[in-house]
N, C-alpha and C positions, 0 to 999 in steps of 0.2 A: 371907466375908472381913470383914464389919462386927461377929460376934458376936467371933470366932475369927481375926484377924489371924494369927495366928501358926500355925498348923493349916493357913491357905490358902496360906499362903507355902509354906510346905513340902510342901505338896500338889503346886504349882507348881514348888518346886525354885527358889524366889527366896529368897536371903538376905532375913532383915527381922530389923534392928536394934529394939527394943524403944522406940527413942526414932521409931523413924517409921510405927508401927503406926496413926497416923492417915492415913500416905498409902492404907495399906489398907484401910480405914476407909473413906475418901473414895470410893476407887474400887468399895466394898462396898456402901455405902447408894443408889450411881449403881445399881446393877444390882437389889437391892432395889425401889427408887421406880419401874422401869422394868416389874417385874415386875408389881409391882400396878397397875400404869394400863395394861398386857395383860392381869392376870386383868379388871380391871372392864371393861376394853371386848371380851373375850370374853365378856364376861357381859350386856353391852348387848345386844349382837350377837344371842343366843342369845334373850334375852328378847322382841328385835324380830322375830325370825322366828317364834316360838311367836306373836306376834300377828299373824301375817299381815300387819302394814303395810310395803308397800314402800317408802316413803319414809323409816322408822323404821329398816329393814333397810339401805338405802341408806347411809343418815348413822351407822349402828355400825359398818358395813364399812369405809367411808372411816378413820372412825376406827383403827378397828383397822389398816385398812396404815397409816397415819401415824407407827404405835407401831412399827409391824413396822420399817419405813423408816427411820426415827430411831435402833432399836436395831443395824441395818444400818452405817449411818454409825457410829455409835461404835465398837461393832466392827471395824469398819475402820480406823478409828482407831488402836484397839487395836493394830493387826497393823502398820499402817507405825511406831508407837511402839516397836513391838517390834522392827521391822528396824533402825530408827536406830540402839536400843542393842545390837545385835547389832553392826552394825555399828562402832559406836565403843566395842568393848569392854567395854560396862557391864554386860553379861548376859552367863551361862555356864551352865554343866550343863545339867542336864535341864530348865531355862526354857529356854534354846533352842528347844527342840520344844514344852513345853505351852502357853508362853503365848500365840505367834502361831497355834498350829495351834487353840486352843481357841477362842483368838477367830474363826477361817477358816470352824469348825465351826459354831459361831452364826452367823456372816454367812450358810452355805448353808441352814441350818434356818428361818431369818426368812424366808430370800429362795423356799424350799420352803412355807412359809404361805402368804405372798402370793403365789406363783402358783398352790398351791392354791384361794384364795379366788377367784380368777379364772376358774377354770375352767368 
């Protein structure tokens, strides 16, 4: 959504006006920034465990659900945002279905990591 505003809209099945392609934008570089402080704390993670220090491995993990948890909550966000405007008319077509269920999707794949990582 942040290169391609307009590609993910209609990916989505969201109208976007060409003059609020920064709202998509906005919510595009949120899930970017999010990505990469998961890829690097997967890669903390990984790098503490190739060193055998538990302490090291300890404080990547924590990290890493912190990110997981965080992207959990937004997510979720997502999806009562999306019920609001289902609800008060602002959304139609095929957003109906992708936007909340895609957000629903990520909410079970985060919360599928983290208790992964628990195991």
């Amino acid at each position: 959504m942040f290169f391609t505003p307009q590609i993910g809209a209609h990916l989505f099945g969201v109208p976007l006006a060409p003059e609020t392609n920064i709202l998509a934008r906005l919510f595009g570089i949120r899930d970017l920034a999010l990505g990469g402080l998961l890829w690097g704390a997967r890669s903390r993670l990984a790098t503490a465990i190739s060193s055998s220090d538990p302490a090291l491995v300890k404080e990547a993990g924590r990290d890493l659900d912190r990110l997981l948890h965080l992207g959990m909550a937004i997510d979720s966000v997502d999806i009562l945002s999306s019920i609001v405007s289902i609800w008060s008319g602002d959304m139609g077509g095929r957003a109906i279905f992708w936007v909340p269920c895609g957000a629903a999707m990520f909410v079970g794949l985060q919360w599928l990591a983290v208790r992964h990582g628990k195991l």
